[in-house]
Residue, then its C-alpha position, 0 to 999 in steps of 0.5 A: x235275629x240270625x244269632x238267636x237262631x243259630x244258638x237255638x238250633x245248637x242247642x236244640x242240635x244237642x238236646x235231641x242228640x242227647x235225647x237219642x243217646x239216653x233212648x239208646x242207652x235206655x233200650x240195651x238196658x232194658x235188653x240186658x235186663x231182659x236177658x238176665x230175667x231170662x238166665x235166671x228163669x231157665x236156671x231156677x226152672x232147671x233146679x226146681x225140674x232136677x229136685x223134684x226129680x231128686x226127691x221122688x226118685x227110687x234110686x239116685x247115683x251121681x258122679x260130679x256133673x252127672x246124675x242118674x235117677x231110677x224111677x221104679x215100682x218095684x226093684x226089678x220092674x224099671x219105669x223109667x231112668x232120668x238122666x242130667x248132665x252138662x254137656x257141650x255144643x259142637x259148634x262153639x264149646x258152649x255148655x248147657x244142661x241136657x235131660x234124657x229120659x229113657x223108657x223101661x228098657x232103657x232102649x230109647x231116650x229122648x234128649x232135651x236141653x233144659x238151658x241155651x239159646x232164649x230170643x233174646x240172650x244166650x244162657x252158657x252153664x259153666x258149672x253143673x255139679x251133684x254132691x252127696x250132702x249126707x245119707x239122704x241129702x244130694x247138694x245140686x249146684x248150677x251156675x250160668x252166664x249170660x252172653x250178651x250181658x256177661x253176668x253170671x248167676x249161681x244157684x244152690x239148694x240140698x235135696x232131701x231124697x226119700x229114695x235109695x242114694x248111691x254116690x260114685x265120686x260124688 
C-alpha cells in the first residue's frame, strides 16, 4: 500500500510539473505571438500613412531614409509639409519612424513617432529607405524587429505619385 502510494505521488509529482512547464512555455508563446502581430501592424499602419501620403502629395522629395511631401493649392500658397524619417532614441540607439507635419510657414511642426514601444514588445525599425521607382513611382521600404521575440519583418510597396517628384540622392 506505501509503495503504491509513494510511486503514484512520483508520477503525479512529474505530471503537474509537466503540466506547469507546458502552461509556461504555452503563455511566452503566445506573448511572442502578441508582440509580433503587433510589429507587423505598427509597420503596415506606418506604410498604408506614407503612401497615401505619397499619393496625394503635390511635390515629393527623398533622399534615402528621408522623405519631404508638399501639400499645396496653389504653388505659391503652401498647406502643409510632411516630413518621414528614421530617427534614433538617445537612450538606447534604437530606431523608430518619426512624422512631422509643419503648418503653412513652416513655423511650427508637431513630432510624432509612427513605430516603438507597444504593452507588450518593442518595435526598433532598422531600415527605412525611399527610392525613385520611375518618374511618378517612390518604392517605400520598411523593416523591423521585434525586441522581445528577435524577429524581424520587412515591408515594401511602389507608390504611384500623382503629384510632382523630386528625388535628391534617392
Amino acid at each position: 500500500m506505501i509503495i503504491e502510494y509513494m510511486i503514484s505521488l512520483s508520477i503525479n509529482m512529474l505530471l503537474l510539473g509537466s503540466g506547469i512547464m507546458l502552461i509556461l512555455t504555452g503563455t511566452k508563446d503566445y506573448i511572442y505571438e502578441i508582440g509580433d502581430w503587433d510589429m507587423v501592424s505598427e509597420i503596415r499602419m506606418s506604410l498604408g500613412q506614407i503612401s497615401d501620403k505619397v499619393r496625394y502629395g503635390n511635390k515629393i522629395m527623398c533622399d534615402g531614409s528621408d522623405l519631404w511631401i508638399i501639400f499645396y493649392d496653389k504653388p505659391a500658397h503652401i498647406i502643409y509639409r510632411d516630413e518621414y524619417y528614421l530617427k534614433n532614441n538617445e537612450n538606447d540607439g534604437e530606431g523608430y519612424i518619426l512624422h512631422k507635419q509643419y503648418d503653412a510657414e513652416a513655423v511650427t511642426a508637431t513630432g510624432q513617432p509612427l513605430t516603438g514601444d507597444s504593452f507588450i514588445g518593442k518595435v526598433v525599425i532598422n531600415k527605412l529607405n525611399f527610392t525613385k521607382s520611375d518618374e511618378h513611382t517612390l518604392k517605400i521600404e520598411i523593416e523591423g524587429v521585434n525586441k522581445l521575440s528577435g524577429h524581424t519583418i520587412s515591408l515594401e510597396t511602389n507608390i504611384f505619385c500623382y503629384g510632382e517628384f523630386v528625388a535628391e540622392g534617392g
